[in-house]
C-alpha positions as CSV (number, residue, x, y, z in Angstrom):
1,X,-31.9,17.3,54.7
2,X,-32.5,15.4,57.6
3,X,-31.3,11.8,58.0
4,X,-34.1,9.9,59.0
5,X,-33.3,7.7,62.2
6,X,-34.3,4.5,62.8
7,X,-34.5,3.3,66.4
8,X,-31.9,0.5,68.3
9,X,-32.8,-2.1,69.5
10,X,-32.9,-0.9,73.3
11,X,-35.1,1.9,72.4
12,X,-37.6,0.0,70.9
13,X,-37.8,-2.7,73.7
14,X,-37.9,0.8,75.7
15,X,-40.7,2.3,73.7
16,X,-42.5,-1.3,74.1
17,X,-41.9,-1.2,77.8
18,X,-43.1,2.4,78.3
19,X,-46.2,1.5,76.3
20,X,-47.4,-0.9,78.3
21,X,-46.8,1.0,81.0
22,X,-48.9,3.8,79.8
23,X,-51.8,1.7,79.6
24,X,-52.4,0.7,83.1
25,X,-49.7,-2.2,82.9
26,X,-52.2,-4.0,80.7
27,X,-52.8,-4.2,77.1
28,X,-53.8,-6.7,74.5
29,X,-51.0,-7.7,71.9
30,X,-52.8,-6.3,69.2
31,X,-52.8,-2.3,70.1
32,X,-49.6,-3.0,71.3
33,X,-48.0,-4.2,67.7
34,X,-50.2,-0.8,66.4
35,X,-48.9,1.3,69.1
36,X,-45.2,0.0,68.4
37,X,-45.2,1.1,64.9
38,X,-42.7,-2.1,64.2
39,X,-43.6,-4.7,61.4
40,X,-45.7,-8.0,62.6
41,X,-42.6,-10.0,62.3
42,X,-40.5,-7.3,64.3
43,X,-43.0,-6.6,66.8
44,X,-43.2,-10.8,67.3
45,X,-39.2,-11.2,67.7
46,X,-39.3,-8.6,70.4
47,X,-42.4,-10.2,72.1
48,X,-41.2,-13.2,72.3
49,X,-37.5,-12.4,73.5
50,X,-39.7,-9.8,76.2
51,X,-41.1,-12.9,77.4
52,X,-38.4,-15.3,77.6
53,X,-36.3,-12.8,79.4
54,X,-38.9,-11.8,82.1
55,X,-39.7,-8.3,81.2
56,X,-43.6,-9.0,80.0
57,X,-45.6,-11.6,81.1
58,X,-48.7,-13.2,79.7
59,X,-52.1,-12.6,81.7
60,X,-55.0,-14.4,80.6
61,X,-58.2,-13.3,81.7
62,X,-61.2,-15.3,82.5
63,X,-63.1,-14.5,79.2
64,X,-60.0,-15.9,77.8
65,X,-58.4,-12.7,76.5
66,X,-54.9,-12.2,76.2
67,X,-53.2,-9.5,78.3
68,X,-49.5,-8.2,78.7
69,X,-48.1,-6.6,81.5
70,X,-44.8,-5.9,82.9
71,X,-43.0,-7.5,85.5
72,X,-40.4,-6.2,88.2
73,X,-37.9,-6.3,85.7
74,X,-39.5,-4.4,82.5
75,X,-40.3,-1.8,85.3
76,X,-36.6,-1.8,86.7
77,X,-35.6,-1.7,82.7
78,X,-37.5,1.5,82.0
79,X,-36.0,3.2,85.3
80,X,-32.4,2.3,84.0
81,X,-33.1,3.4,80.4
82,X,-34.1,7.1,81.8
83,X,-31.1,7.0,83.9
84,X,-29.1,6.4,80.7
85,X,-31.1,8.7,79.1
86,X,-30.2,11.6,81.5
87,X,-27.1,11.0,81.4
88,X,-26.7,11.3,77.7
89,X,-28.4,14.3,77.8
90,X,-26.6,15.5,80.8
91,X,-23.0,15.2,79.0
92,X,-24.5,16.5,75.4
93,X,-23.6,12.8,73.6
């Protein structure tokens, strides 16, 4: 039987990253917590330590509505994750 595996905590903020991405760079918190498949209270400790550290940033637009998008450094972040990535798959770990 197959172990189910949960995800660490640099492939989630990877999976956060890459979702945001996928969405034009923009997208309101709430699809995001959906999309994420991570608990409220998960989802809100990533947000807010994706915030703090510079890889999201909070766009407000002028109806007022709350948008995320990345900044240089969530996009340099998911370019070194698939390096890592490559390289795990590259040397079978």
């Amino acid at each position: 039987m197959d172990k189910i595996r949960r995800r660490d905590r640099l492939e989630v903020i990877y999976d956060i990253l890459k979702i945001i991405r996928h969405y034009n760079n923009s997208i309101k918190p709430t699809p995001l917590l959906r999309y994420s498949n991570l608990s409220s209270q998960s989802f809100s400790d990533y947000l807010t330590e994706l915030l703090e550290k510079g890889f999201v940033k909070e766009i407000i637009d002028e109806k007022g509505k709350k948008f995320l998008t990345l900044t240089d450094k969530g996009f340099k972040y998911l370019e070194k994750y698939k390096m890592i990535l490559g390289f795990i798959d590259e040397f079978e770990l």
